[in-house]
C-alpha positions in Angstrom: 0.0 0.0 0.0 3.3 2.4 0.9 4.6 1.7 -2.4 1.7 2.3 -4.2 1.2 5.7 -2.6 4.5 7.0 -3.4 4.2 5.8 -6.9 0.9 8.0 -7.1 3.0 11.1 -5.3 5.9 10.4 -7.6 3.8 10.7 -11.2 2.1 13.2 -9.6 5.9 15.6 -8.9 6.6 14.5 -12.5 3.5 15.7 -14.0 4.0 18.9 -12.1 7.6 19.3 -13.4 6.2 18.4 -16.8 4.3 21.2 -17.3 6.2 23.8 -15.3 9.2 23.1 -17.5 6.5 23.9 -20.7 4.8 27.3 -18.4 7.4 30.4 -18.7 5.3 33.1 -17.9 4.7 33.1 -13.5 0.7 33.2 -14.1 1.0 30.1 -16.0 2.8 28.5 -13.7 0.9 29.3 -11.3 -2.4 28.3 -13.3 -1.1 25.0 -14.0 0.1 24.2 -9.6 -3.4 25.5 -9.2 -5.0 22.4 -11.1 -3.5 20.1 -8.8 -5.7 21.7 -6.0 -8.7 22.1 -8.4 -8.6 19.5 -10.8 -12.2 20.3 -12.5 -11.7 23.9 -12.7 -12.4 27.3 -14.3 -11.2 30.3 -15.3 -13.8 32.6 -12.5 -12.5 30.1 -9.6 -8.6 30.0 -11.1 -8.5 33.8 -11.2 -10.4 34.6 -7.7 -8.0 31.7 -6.2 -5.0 33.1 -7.3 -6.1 36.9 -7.2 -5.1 37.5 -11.1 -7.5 39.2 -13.5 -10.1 36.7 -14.9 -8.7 37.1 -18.5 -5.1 36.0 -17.7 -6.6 32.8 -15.9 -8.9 32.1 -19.2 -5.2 32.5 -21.3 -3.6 30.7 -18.9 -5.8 28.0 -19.4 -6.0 27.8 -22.8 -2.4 27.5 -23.5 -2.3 24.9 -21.2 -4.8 23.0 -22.9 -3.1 23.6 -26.5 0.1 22.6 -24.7 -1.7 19.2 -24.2 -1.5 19.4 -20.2 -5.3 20.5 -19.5 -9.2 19.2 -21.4 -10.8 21.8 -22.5 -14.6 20.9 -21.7 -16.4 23.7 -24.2 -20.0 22.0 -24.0 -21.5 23.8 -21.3 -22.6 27.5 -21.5 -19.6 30.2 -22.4 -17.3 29.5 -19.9 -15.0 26.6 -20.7 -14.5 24.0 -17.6 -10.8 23.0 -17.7 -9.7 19.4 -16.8 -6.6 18.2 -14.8 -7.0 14.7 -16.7 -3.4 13.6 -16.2 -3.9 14.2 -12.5 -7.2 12.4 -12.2 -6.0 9.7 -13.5 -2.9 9.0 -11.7 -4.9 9.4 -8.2 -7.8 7.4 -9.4 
């Protein structure tokens, strides 16, 4: 059960890394640490969180999504509900 637990917190510090190597800009990088608290997030909740304008959070997010590190869930109303995928499923 140990080993399996810090396997989990292991992929999870990669998957962190991963993307922090890709984020240069410091809202970005801090976007993409906030989806490992908020997993199923969006932009409103990312920028009130992290006390940055709601716009940069909604960039943020997008360009983690086209960088292939965040789901982009577009289906419900205007605001786009961003996904932590990777995350989810290494805990799951």
């Amino acid at each position: 059960m140990t080993d399996k637990l810090l396997y989990k917190l292991k992929a999870a510090e990669e998957l962190a890394e991963k993307g922090l190597i890709q984020g240069t800009a410091e809202a970005k990088r801090e976007i993409w640490l906030y989806t490992f608290s908020d997993p199923y997030t969006i932009a409103e909740r990312v920028a009130e969180n992290l006390s940055i304008p709601t716009v940069t959070a909604r960039k943020g997010l997008k360009s983690l999504s086209e960088a292939g590190l965040l789901y982009a869930d577009k289906t419900e109303n205007a605001s786009s509900k961003y996904r932590n995928y990777d995350l989810i499923r290494i805990f799951d």
